[in-house]
N, C-alpha and C positions, 0 to 999 in steps of 0.2 A: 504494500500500500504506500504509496506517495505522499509525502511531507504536506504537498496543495489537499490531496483527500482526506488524512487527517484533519487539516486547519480547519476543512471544511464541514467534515464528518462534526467536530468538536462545536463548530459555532452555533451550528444546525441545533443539536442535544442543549446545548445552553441557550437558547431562541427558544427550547418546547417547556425548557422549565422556569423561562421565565413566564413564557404565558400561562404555562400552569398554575404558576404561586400568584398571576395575576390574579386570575379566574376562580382559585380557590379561595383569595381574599375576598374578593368582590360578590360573586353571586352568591344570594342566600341558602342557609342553612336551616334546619331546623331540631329542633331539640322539645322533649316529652320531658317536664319539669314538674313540680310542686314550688308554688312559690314563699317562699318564706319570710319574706319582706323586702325595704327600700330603704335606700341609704338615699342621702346629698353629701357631697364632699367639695370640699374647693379645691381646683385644680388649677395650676401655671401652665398657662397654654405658650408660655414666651419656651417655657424649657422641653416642651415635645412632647406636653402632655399629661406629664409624670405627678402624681398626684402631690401636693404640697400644704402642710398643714397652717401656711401664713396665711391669717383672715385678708390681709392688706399690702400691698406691695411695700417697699422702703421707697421714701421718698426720692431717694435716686438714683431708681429704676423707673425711669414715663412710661419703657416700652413694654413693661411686664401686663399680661392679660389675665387676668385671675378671675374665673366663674367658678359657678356651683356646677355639680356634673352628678345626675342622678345614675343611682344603678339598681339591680332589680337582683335581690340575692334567690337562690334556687338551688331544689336538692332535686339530679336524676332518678331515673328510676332503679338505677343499680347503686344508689346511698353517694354519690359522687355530687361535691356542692359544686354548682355553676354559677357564678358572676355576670352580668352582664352591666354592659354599659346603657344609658338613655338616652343618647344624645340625638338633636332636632339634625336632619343632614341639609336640612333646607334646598336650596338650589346647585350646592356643592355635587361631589365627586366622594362616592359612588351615588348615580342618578337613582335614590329611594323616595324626594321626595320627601322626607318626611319632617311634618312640622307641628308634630303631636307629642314628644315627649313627656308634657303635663298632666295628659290624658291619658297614655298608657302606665304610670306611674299610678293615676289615682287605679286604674283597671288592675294593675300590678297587687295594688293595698289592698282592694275586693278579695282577689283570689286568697291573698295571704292571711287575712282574716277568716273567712268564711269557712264554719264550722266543720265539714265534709272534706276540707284539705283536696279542692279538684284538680285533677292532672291538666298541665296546662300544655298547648304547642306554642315553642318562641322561635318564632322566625327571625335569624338577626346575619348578619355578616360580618368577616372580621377572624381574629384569632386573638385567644389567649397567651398572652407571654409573659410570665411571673417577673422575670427579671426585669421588665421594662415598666412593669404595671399597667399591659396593655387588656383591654378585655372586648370584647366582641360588642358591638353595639345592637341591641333588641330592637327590629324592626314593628312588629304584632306580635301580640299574643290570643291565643283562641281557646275554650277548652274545649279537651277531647278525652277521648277511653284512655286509659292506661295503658294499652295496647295498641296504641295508632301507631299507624307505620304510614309515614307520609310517602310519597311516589314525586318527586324533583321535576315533572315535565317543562318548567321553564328553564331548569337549569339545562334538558336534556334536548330541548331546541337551539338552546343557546352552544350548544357543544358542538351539534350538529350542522348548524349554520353557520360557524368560523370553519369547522371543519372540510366543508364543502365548499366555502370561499376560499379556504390555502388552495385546496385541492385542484379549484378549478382557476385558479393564480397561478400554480406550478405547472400545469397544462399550457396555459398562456403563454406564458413565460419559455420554456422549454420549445413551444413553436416558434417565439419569433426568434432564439439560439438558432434553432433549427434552419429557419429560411435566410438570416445573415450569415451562417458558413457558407449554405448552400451557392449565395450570390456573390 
């Protein structure tokens, strides 16, 4: 195999996982929860997010951005506690849209109270990383069986449809290599 096939074998595998770790952050997930309550936390959005227990910036820091940042605590169904974050994504990136945080928080507090402890589905995007203190932001929540097992069809169009656009890009592509040797 040739040093150019390698380079190229190599770029290719690191192109598919980066779209992958795209697409797995991005598109929603979902998860079979019991909710257990809600926090509010202040967080410094100047430092990447990372949670910070100062009520107020020091006066000289102007650029520091300091909110409340809701989260919605939750035990799976295999005893495993889940976090999520609340946050509004408004007009931003990833396009959810969402400008309900306050309203799924008090829907969050319903479940958590309500006598019956009902299994909840949280559709949210995102990943947990302890080290960063990053946590998935909750998009909906619905209740459902203990036993629901959700079916991803949006994610499984959306797989489908990039996959079918490479594909018919590499097609493209490869003909017009094709007809400039050719000529």
């Amino acid at each position: 195999m040739s040093a150019i096939l390698k380079f190229k074998l190599v770029l290719a595998v690191a192109a598919f996982l980066a779209a992958a770790l795209f697409l797995h952050y991005n598109l929603p997930r979902t998860a079979v929860v019991q909710i257990t309550g809600t926090d509010v936390k202040r967080a410094d959005r100047s430092k990447g997010g990372v949670a910070d227990t100062e009520a107020v910036a020091p006066d000289g820091d102007a650029g520091r951005r300091i909110q409340d940042v809701r989260f919605v605590n939750s035990l799976s169904r295999k005893g495993k506690t889940m976090v999520f974050r609340n946050e509004d994504t408004g007009w931003g990136w990833p396009p959810y849209f969402k400008f309900d945080s306050a309203d799924l928080t008090a829907q969050a507090q319903a479940f958590a109270t309500a006598p019956e402890k009902p299994w909840v589905r949280v559709r949210y995007y995102g990943w947990r990383i302890r080290i960063f203190s990053m946590f998935p932001n909750a998009v909906s929540l619905k209740e459902v069986d203990r036993d629901y097992t959700h079916i991803p069809f949006f994610n499984i169009a959306v797989i489908l449809l990039l996959g079918t656009s490479v594909a018919l890009l590499a097609v493209k592509f490869r003909g017009l290599l094709g007809r400039k040797e050719a000529g």
